[in-house]
C-alpha positions as CSV (number, residue, x, y, z in Angstrom):
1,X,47.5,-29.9,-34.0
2,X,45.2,-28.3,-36.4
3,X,42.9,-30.4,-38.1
4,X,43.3,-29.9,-41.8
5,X,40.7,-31.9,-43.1
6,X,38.8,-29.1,-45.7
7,X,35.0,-28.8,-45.4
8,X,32.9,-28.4,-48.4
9,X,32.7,-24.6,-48.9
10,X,29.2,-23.6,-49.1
11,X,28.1,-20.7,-51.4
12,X,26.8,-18.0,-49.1
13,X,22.8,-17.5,-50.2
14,X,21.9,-13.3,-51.1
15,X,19.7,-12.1,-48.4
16,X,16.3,-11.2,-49.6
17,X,16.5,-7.5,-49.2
18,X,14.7,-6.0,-46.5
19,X,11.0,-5.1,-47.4
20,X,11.1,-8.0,-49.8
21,X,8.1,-10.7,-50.1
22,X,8.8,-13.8,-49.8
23,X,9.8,-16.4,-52.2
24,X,6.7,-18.3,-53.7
25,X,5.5,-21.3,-51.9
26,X,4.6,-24.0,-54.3
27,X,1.3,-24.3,-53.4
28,X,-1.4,-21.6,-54.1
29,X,-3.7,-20.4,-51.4
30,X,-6.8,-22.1,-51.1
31,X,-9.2,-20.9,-54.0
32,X,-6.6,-19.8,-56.5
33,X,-5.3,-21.8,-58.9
34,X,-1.2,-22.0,-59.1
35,X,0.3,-19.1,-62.1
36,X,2.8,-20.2,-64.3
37,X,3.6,-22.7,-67.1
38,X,0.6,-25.6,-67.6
39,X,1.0,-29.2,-69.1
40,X,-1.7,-29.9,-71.6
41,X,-2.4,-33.3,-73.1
42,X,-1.1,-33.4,-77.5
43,X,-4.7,-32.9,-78.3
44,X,-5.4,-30.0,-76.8
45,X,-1.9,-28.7,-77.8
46,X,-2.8,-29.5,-81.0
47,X,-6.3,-27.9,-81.4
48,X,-4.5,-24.9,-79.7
49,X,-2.2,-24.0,-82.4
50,X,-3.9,-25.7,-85.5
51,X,-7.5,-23.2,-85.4
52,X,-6.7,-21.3,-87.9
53,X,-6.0,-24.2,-90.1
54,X,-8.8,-26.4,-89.0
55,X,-11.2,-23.3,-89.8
56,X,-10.4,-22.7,-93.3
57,X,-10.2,-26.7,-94.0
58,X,-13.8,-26.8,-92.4
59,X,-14.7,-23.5,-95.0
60,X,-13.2,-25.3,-97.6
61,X,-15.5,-28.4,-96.7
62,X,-18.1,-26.3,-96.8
63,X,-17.6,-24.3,-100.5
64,X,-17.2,-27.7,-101.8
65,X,-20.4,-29.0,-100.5
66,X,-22.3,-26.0,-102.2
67,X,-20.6,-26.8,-105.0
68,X,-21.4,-30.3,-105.8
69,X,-25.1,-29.2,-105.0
70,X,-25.1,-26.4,-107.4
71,X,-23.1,-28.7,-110.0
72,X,-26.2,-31.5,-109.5
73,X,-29.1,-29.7,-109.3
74,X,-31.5,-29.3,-112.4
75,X,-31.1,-26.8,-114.2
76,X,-33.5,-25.0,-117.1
77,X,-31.3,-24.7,-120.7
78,X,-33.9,-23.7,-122.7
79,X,-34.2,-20.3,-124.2
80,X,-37.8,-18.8,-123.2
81,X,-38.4,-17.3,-126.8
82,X,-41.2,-15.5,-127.3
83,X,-44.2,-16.3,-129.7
84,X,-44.0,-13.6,-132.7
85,X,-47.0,-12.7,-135.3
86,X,-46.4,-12.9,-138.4
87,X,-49.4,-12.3,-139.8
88,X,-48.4,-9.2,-140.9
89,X,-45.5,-10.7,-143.0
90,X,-47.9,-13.5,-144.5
91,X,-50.3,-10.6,-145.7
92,X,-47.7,-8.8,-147.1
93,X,-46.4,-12.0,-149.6
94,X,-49.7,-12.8,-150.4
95,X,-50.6,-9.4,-152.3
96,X,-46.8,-8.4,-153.7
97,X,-44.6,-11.6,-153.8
98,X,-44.1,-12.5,-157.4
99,X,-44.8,-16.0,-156.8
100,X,-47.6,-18.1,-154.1
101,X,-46.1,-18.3,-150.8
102,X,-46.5,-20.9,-148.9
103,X,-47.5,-21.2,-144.8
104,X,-47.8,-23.8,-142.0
105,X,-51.9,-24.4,-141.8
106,X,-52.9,-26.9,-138.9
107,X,-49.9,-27.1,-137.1
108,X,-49.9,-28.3,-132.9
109,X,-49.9,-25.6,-130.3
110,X,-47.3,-27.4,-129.2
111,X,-45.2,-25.6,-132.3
112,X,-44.2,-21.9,-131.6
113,X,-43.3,-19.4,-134.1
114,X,-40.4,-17.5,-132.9
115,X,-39.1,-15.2,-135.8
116,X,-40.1,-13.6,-139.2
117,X,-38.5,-11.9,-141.5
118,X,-39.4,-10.8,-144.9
119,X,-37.2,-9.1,-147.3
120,X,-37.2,-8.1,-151.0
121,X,-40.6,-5.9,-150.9
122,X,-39.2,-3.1,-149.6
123,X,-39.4,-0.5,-152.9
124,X,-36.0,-1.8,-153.6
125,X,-34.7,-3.7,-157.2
126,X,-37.4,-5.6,-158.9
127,X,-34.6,-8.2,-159.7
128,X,-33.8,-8.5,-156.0
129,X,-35.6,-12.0,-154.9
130,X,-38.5,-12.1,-152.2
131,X,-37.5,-14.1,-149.1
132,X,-39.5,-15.1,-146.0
133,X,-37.7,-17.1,-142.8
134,X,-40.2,-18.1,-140.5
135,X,-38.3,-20.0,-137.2
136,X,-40.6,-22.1,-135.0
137,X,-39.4,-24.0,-131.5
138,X,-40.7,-27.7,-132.2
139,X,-42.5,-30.3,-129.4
140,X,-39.4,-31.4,-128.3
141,X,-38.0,-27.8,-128.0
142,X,-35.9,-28.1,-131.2
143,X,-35.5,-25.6,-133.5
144,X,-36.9,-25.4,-137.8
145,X,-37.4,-23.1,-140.3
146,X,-39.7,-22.2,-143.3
147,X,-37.2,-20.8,-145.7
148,X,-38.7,-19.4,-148.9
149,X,-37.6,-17.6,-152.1
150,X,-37.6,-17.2,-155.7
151,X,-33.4,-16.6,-155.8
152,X,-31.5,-17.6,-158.8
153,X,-29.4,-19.6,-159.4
154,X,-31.2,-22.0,-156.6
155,X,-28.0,-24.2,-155.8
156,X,-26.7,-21.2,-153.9
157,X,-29.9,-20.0,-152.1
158,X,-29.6,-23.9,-150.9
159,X,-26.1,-23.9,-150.1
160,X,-26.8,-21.0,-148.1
161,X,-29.9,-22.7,-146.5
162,X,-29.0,-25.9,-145.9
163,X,-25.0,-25.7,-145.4
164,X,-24.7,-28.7,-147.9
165,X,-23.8,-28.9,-151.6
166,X,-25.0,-32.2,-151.9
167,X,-28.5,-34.3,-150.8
168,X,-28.3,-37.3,-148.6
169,X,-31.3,-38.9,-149.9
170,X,-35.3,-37.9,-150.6
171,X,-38.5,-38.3,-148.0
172,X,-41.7,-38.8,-148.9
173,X,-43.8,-35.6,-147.1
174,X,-47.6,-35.7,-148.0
175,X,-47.1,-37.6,-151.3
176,X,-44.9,-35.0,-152.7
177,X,-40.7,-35.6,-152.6
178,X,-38.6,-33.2,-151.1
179,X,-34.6,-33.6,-150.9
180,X,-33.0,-34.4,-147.6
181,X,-29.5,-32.6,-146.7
182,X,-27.4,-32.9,-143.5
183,X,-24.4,-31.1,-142.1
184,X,-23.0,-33.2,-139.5
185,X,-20.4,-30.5,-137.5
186,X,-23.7,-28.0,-137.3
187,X,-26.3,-30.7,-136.0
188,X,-28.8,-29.1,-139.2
189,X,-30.7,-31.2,-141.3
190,X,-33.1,-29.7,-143.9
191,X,-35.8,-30.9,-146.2
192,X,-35.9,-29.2,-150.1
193,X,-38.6,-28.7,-152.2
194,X,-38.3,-27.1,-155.8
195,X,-41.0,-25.5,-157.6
196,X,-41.9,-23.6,-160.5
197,X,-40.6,-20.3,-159.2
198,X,-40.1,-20.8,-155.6
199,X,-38.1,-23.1,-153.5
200,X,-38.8,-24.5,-149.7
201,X,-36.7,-25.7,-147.2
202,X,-37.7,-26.8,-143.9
203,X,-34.4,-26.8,-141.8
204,X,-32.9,-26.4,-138.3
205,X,-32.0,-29.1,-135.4
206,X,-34.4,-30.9,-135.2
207,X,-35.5,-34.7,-136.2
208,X,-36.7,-35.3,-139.9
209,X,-39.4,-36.7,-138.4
210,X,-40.6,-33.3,-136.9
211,X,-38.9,-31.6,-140.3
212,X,-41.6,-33.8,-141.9
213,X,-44.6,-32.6,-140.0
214,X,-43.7,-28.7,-140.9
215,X,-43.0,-29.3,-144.7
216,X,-46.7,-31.5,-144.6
217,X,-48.5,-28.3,-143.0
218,X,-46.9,-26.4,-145.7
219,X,-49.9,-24.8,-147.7
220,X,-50.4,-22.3,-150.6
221,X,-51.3,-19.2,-149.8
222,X,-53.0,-17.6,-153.5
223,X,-54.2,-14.2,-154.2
224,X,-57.4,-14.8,-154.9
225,X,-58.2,-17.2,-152.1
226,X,-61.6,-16.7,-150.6
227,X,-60.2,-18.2,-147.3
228,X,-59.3,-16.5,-144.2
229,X,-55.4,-16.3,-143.4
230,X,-53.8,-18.4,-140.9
231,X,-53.7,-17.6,-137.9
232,X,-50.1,-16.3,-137.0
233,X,-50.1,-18.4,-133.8
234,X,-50.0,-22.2,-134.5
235,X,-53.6,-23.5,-133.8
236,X,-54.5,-26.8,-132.2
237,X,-54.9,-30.0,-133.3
238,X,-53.6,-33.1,-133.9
């Protein structure tokens, strides 16, 4: 009898074609490391596919850095101004204005004069009114003003000067009273001072105090003086 019992049928294997090289052993020769597929640890499979990322986060670090040391360091705010002459301008009120001017005399080195301007001598109306602005940059690099002028009606020459319809309150400069205004949104405080003919503000940012020490420096400046003019930089002193 024939045996019947069936044998597992086995899949014939292909033949490596002739001339072919053998399959791959599983170990590489001796010197040579194995080629193909490699198992790195998460860390280094991170860093692998995250250096792009990691690079512009480290730039990032870095423009914020420079930026909180830019943002504390010192800086300068102060306008370098320079210091003007006005000597000139002085000279010229003294022998036309149709009134006595009047000019800081003593003032600190410490106070610069910054700008001049002097209008209404120029050949044009003799109704127009004569006007000098001197600006000066204080000790405590502040700004004031000598505004002078014989304009009429004097309420708007101060409105214009000062900002302010109205005075706060008076200040005792030198013995003589002068009128105190203040416009709070502009940070300008000015000091008044009416005469005969001619009205004086002192004005600008900075303190009463220093408003004060301007409008006492404040001297007239006649025709006929015998004395030399000021100098048209502040001179030293005390």
């Amino acid at each position: 009898m024939t045996d019947e019992t069936s044998q597992p049928a086995t899949r014939p294997q292909p033949s490596a074609p002739a001339g072919a090289p053998d399959a791959p052993h599983d170990t590489a020769p001796e010197g040579r490391r194995a080629e193909g597929p490699y198992e790195v640890s998460p860390g280094v499979y991170k860093r692998l596919t995250t250096g792009l990322g990691g690079y512009a986060l480290a730039m990032l670090t870095c423009l914020l850095l420079v930026g909180l040391v830019v943002l504390i360091s010192p800086r300068e705010h102060t306008e370098n101004l320079p210091t003007v002459d006005y000597g000139v301008h002085l000279a010229r009120l003294r022998a036309d204005a149709p009134y006595t001017p009047y000019a800081p005399e003593g003032l600190p080195s410490t106070w610069r004069a910054t700008s001049s301007r002097l209008s209404g001598l120029d050949g044009g109306d003799d109704e127009d009114p004569v006007a000098w602005h001197l600006g000066m940059v204080t000790p405590s690099d502040e700004y004031a003003a000598l505004e002078q002028s014989d304009e009429q009606p004097v309420s708007e020459y101060l409105w214009r000067m000062t900002n302010s319809r109205e005075p706060v309150g008076v200040q005792q400069v030198a013995g003589q009273t002068w009128q105190r205004y203040y416009r709070r949104d502009k940070n300008q405080r000015s000091l008044v001072r009416t005469l005969p003919g001619l009205t004086l503000v002192v004005t600008g940012t900075a303190s009463y105090e220093e408003l004060a020490v301007l409008a006492a420096s404040l001297k007239p400046q006649p025709k006929d003086t015998a004395a030399p003019s000021p100098s048209a930089a502040p001179t030293s002193g005390s």
